[in-house]
N, C-alpha and C positions, 0 to 999 in steps of 0.2 A: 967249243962248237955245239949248238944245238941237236938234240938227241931226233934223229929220224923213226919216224912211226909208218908202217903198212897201212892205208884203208884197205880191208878186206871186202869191201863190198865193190870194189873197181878193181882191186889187182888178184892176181890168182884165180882170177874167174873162172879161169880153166878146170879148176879143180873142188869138190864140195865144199860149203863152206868150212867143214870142220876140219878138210886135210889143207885149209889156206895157212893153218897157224903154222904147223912142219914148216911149210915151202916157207913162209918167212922169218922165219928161225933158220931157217940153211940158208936163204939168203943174205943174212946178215943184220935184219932186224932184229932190235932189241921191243920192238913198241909197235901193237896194232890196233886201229879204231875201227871202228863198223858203223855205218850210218841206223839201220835201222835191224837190231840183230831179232825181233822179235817172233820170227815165225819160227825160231831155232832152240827147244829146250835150255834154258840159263846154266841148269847142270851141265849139258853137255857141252857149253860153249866153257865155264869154269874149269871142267877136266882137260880141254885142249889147253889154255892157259897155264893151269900147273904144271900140265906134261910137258911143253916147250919152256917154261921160267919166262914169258914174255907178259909184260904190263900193259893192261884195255887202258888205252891214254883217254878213248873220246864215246859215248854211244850218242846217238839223238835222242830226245821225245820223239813219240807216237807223231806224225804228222798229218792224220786222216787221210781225205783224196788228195793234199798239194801233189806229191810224185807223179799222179794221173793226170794232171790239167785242174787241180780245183785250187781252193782256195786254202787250204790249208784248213787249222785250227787255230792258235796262236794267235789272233788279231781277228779273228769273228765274232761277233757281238752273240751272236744266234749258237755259237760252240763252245759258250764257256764250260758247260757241263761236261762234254766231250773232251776237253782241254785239261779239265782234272783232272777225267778218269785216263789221262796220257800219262798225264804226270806217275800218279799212282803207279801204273802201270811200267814207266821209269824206273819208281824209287823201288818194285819188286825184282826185277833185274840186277840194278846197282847192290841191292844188296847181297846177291850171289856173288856179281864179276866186278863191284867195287872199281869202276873206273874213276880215272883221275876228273874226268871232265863231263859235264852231258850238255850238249846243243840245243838250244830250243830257236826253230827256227821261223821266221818270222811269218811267211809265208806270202800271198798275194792279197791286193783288192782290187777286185775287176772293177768296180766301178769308182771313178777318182772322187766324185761327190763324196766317198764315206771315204774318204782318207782319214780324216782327222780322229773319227769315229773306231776306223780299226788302228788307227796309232796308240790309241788310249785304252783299248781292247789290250793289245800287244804288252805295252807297259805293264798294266796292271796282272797280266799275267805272266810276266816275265819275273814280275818282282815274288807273286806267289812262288812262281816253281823255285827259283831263288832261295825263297826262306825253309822250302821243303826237303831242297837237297841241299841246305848249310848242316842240318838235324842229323845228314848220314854223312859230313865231312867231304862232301863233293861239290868241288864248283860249277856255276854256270856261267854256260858262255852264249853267243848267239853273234850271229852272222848277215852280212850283209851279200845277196848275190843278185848280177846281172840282170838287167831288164832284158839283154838279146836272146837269153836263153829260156828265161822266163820273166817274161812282158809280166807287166802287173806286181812285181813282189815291192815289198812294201818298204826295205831298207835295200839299197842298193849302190849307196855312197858312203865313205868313212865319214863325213861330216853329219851325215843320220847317226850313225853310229853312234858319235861321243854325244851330240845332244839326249840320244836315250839314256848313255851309260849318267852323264851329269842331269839329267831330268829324273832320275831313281836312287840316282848316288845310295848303292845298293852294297853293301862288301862282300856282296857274294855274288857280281855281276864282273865278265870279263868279257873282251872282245876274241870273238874267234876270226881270224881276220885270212882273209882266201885269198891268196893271190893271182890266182886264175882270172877268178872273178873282179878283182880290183883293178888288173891289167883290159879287161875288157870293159870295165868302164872309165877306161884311163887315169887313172890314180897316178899318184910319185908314191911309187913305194917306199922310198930310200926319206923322203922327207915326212912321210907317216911313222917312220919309226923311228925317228931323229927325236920325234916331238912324242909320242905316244907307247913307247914300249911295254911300259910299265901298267899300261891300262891291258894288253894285249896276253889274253891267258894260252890262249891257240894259234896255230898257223895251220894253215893246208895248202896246196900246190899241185901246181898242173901246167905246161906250156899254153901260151896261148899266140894265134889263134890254134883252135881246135882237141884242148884240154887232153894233149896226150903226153907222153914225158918229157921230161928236159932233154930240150937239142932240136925237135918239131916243132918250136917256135922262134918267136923273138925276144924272149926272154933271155937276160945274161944270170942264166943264175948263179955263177960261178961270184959276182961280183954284187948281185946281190944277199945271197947266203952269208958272205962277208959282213955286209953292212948288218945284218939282222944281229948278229954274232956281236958288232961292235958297240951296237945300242943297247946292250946289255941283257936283250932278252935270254932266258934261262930257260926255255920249255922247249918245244917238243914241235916237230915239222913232220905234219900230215903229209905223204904221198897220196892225193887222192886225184890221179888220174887216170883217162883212159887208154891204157896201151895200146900204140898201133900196133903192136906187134907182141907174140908171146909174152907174158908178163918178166920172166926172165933175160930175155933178150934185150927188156925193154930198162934196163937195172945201168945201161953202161954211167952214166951219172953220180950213177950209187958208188958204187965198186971200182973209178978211176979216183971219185974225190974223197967219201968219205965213209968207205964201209969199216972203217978200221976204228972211225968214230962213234958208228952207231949204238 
């Protein structure tokens, strides 16, 4: 069965982020990603690491304003300068807490006129960060998410996906593939991974509607965790949702089906 990893930057919120690594090491994680750990000393987040034995499976790139409503970096024509110094800014990090994976997210185009324009934008610096973190033994992955949550983002469907990933045919290019967000642009998850596993370097997850844990939505994960499991995937499933409730509380999931797993 696939190995479960913490997002720290949605679960444990309750708690600084530095005392997030404990609570999920007592909960039963082996594996925590953080989307964006950068306002947080690299040392100090490396001593939590070692002190709990727990593996950074995932961090992002630098993402400028997308989190506020803008457009990201990734895929702007006018931010490729800004888009390196992410990267950089990455690869100083990764060299501290050596994560398995780093994100690079694709971000939005407000205006559909320059689709094409920031698709090529996107590419070519996806392939960049790509060859930058092959140098430190880390792959990249990058994601497609919802247009209801965020109108405008520029991959938002698994068939964007593979045309990028076979448009760069990159070896250090993998699919982080969200099932939250795949479920809310109605995806077959079961027949994406029938066909594509082996493209697919990440997972992340969330119930959907309303991206909070398994059982608050309509998701069978119970039945889909299986199928992921039988298509061969070998990596590592993001918990990156929003608890409705204490992050703990919100574990029942965890700890009926697979905490003995983790």
């Amino acid at each position: 069965m696939p190995r479960f990893s913490a997002n720290l930057s949605l679960l444990f919120t309750e708690l600084p982020l530095l005392e997030r690594f404990r609570a999920a090491r007592e909960c039963g994680f082996q594996g925590v990603e953080i989307q964006f750990p950068y306002d947080t000393p690299a040392a100090n987040i490396k001593a939590q690491i070692d002190l709990t034995g727990l593996e950074l499976v995932l961090i992002n790139v630098p993402a400028g304003d997308l989190m506020k409503g803008g457009e990201g970096l990734a895929a702007v024509p006018s931010k490729r300068i800004d888009f390196m110094d992410a990267v950089i800014k990455a690869t100083e990090y990764a060299d501290i807490l050596r994560p398995k994976f780093i994100n690079v997210l694709p971000g939005c185009c407000s205006e559909t006129y320059r689709l094409a324009q920031y698709m090529e934008t996107f590419k070519s610096n996806l392939g960049h960060a790509a060859d930058v973190f092959f140098q430190q033994g880390i792959k990249t992955v990058f994601e497609a998410v919802n247009t209801k949550d965020m109108p405008g983002f520029l991959i938002h469907n698994s068939e964007q996906m593979i045309q990028v990933l076979e448009d760069l045919n990159h070896s250090n290019i993998y699919l982080q593939y969200d099932i939250y967000h795949m479920q809310t642009m109605g995806e077959n998850h079961l027949a994406f991974f029938q066909r594509y596993a082996e493209k697919v370097g990440h997972i992340q997850f969330a119930d959907a509607p309303g991206r909070h844990q398994p059982g608050t939505g309509k998701i069978d994960f119970v039945s889909l965790f299986n199928a992921i499991d039988a298509s061969g995937y070998q990596g590592w499933l993001g918990a990156e949702y929003r608890p409705s409730v204490p992050t703990r509380d919100s574990l029942d999931w965890f700890g009926r089906n697979y905490r003995s797993l983790a």
